[in-house]
Residue frames as a rotation matrix with the C-alpha (Angstrom) as fourth column:
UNK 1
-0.903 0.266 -0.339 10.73
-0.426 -0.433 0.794 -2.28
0.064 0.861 0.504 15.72
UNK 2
-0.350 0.820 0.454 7.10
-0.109 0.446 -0.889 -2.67
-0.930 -0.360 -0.067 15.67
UNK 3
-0.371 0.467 0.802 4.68
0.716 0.694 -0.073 -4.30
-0.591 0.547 -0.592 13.30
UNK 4
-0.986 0.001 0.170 2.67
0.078 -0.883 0.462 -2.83
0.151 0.469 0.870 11.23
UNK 5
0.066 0.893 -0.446 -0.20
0.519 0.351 0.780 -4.31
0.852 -0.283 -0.440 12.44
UNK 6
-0.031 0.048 -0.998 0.88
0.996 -0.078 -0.035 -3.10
-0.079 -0.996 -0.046 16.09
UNK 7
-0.955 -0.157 -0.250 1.54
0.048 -0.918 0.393 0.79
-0.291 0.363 0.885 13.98
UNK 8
-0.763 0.645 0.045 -1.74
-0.077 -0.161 0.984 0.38
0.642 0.747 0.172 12.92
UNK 9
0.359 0.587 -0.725 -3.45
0.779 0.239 0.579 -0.23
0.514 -0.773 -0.372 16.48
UNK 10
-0.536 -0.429 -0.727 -1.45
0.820 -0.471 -0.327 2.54
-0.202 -0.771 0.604 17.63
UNK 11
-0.654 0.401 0.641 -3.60
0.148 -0.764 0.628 4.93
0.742 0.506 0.440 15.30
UNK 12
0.484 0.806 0.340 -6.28
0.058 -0.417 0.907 4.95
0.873 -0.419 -0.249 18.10
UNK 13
0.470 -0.301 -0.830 -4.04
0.861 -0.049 0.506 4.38
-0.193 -0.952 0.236 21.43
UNK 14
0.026 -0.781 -0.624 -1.68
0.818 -0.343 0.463 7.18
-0.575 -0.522 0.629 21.04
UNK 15
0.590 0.784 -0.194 -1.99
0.458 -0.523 -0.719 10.94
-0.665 0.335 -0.667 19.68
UNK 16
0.093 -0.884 -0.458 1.58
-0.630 -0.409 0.660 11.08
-0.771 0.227 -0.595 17.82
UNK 17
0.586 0.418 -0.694 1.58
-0.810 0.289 -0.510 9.34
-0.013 0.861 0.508 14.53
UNK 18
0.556 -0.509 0.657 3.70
-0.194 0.689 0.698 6.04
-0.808 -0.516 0.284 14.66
UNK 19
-0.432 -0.845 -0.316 7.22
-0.387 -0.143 0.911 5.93
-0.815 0.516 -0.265 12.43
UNK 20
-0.777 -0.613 -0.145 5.91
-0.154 -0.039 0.987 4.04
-0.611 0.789 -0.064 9.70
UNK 21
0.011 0.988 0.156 2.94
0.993 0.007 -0.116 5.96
-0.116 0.156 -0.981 9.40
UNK 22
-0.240 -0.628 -0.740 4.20
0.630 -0.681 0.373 9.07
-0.739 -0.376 0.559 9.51
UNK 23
-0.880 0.378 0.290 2.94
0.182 -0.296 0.938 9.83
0.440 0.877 0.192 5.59
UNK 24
0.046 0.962 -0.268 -0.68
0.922 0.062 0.383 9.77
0.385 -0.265 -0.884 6.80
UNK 25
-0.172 -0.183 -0.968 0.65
0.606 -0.794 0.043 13.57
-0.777 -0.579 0.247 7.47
UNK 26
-0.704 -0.321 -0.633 1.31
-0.179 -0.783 0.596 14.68
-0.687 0.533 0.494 4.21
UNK 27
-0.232 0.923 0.308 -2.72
0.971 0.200 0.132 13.75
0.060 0.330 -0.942 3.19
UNK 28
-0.514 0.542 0.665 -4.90
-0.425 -0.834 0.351 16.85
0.745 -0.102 0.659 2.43
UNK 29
-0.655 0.566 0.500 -7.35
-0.451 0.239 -0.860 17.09
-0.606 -0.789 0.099 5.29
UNK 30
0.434 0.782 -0.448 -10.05
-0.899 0.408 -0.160 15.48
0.057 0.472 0.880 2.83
UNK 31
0.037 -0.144 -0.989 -7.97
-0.225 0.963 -0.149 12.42
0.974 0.228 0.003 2.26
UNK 32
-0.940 -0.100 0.325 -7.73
-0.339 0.194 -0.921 12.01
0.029 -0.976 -0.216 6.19
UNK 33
-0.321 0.727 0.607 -10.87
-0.872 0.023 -0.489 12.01
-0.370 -0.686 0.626 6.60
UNK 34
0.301 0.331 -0.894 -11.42
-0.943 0.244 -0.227 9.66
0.143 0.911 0.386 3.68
UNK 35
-0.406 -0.577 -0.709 -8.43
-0.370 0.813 -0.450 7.84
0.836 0.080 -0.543 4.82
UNK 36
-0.961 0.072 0.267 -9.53
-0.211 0.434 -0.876 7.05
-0.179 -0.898 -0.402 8.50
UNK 37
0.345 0.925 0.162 -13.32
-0.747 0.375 -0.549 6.35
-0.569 0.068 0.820 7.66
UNK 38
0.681 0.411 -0.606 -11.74
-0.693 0.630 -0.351 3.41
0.238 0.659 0.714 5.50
UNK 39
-0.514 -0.838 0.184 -9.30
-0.519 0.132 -0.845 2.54
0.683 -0.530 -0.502 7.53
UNK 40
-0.295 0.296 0.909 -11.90
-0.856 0.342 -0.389 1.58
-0.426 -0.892 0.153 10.27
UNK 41
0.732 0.637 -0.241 -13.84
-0.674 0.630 -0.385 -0.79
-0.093 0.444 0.891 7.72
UNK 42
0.352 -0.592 -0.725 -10.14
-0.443 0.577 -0.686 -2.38
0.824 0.563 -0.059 6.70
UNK 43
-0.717 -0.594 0.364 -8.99
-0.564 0.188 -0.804 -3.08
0.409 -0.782 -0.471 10.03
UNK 44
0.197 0.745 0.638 -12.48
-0.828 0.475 -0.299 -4.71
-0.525 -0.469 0.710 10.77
UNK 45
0.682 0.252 -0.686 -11.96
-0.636 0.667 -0.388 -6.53
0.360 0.701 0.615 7.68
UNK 46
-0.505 -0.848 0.159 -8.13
-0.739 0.330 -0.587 -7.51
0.445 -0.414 -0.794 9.52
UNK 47
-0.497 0.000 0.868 -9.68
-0.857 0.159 -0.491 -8.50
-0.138 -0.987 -0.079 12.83
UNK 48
0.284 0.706 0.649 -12.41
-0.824 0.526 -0.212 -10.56
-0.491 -0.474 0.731 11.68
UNK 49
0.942 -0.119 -0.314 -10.20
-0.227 0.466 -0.855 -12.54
0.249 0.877 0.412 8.72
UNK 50
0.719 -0.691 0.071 -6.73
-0.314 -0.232 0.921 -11.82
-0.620 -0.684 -0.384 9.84
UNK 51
0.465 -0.537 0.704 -5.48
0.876 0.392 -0.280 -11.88
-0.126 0.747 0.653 6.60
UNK 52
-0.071 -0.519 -0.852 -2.99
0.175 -0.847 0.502 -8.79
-0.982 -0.113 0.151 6.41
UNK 53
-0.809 -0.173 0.561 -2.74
0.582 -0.361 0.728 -8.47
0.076 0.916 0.393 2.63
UNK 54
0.560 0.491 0.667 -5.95
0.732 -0.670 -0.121 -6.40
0.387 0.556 -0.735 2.01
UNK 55
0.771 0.304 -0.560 -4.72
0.568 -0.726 0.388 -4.07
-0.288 -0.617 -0.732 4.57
UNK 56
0.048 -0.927 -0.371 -1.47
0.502 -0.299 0.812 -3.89
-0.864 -0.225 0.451 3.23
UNK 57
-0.684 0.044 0.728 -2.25
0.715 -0.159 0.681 -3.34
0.146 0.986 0.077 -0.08
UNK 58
0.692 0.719 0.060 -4.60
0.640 -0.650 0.409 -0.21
0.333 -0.245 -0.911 1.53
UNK 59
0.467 -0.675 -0.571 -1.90
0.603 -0.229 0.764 0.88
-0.647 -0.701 0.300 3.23
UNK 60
-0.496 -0.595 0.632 0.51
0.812 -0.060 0.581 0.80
-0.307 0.801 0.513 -0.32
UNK 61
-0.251 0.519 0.817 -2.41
0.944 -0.056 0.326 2.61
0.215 0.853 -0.476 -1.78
UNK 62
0.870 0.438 -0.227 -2.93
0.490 -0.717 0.496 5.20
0.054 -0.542 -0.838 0.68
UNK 63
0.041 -0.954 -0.299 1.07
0.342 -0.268 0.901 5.90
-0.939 -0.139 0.315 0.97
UNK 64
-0.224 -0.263 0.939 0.74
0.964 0.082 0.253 6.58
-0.143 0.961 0.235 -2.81
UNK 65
0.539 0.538 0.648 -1.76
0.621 -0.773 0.126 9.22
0.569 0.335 -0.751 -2.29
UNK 66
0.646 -0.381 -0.662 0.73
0.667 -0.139 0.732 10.62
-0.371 -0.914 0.164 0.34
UNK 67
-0.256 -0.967 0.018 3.41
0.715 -0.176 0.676 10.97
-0.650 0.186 0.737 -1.77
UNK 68
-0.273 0.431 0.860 1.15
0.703 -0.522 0.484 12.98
0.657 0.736 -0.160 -4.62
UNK 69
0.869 0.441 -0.225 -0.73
0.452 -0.523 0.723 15.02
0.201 -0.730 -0.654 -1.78
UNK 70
0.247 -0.726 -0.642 3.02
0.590 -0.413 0.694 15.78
-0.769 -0.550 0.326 -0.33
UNK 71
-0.708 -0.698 0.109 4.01
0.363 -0.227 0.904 17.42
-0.606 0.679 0.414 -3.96
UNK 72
0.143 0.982 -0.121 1.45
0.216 -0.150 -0.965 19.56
-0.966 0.112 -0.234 -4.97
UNK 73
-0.153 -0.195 -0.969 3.30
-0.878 -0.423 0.224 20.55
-0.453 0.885 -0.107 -8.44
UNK 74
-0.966 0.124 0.226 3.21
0.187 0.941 0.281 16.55
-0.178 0.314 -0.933 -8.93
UNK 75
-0.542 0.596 0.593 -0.39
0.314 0.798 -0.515 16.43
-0.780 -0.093 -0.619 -8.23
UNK 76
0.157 0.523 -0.838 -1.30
-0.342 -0.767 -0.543 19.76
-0.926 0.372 0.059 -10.22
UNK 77
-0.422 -0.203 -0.884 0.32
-0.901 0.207 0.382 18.06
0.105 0.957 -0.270 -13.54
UNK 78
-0.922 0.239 0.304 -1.36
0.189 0.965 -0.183 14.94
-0.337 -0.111 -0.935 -12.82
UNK 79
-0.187 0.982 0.025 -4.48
0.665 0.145 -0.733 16.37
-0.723 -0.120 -0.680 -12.70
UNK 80
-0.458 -0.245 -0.855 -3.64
-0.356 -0.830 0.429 18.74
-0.815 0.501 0.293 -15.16
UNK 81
0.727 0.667 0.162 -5.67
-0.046 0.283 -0.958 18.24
-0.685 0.689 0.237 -18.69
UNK 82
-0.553 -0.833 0.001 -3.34
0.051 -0.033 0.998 16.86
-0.832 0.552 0.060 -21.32
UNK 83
0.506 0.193 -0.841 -3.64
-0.715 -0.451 -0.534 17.72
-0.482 0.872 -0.090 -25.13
UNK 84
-0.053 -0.662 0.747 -2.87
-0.149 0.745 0.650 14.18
-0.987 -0.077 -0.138 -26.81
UNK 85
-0.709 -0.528 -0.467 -2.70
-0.371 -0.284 0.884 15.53
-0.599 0.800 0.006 -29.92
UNK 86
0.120 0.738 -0.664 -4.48
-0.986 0.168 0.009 13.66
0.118 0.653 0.748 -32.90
UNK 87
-0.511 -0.236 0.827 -5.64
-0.599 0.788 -0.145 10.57
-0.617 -0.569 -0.544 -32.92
UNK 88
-0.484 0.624 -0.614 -7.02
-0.840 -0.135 0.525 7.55
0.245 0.770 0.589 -34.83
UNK 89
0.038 0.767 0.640 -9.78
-0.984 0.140 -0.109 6.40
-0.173 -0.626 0.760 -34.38
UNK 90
-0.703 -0.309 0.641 -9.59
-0.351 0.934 0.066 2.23
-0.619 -0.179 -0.765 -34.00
UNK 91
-0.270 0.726 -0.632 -11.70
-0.836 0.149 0.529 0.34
0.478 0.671 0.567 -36.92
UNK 92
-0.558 -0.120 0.821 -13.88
-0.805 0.320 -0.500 -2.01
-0.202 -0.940 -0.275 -35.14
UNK 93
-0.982 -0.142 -0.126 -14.15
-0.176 0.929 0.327 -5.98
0.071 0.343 -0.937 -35.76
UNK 94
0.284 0.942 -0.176 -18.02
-0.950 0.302 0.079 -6.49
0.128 0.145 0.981 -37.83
């Protein structure tokens, strides 16, 4: 089993997505592009710090958009306009 660091270095060596990266398919082509132009900046940020958490927590964040992107009825009610009814309005502390 490889890293994720080493799954993440495979993104440029090899032209088959690596297992537990595999989501980074089910992006619209916009988030790809989105995703790999920030991808390059996080992985600089990796190399020159070598602190893994930002990246992972990119990662997390990008896998989210995966899962919404993969389920387009998901994303269509997400983005869908809701109707929260009436509302009052908050009296604010003079």
């Amino acid at each position: 089993m490889t890293t994720l660091i080493e799954q993440t270095r495979e993104l440029w060596e090899r032209d088959e997505l690596p297992e537990g990266l595999r989501w980074i398919g089910d992006l619209t082509p916009r988030h790809q592009r989105l995703f790999y132009g920030d991808l390059q900046y996080q992985w600089g940020r990796y190399c020159a710090s070598q602190d893994v958490k930002p990246l992972l927590a990119f990662l997390e964040d990008w896998q989210a958009t995966a899962e919404v992107d993969g389920h387009p009825e998901l994303a269509a009610y997400l983005l869908s306009p809701k109707d929260h009814g009436e509302f009052e309005e908050w009296k604010t502390a003079s």
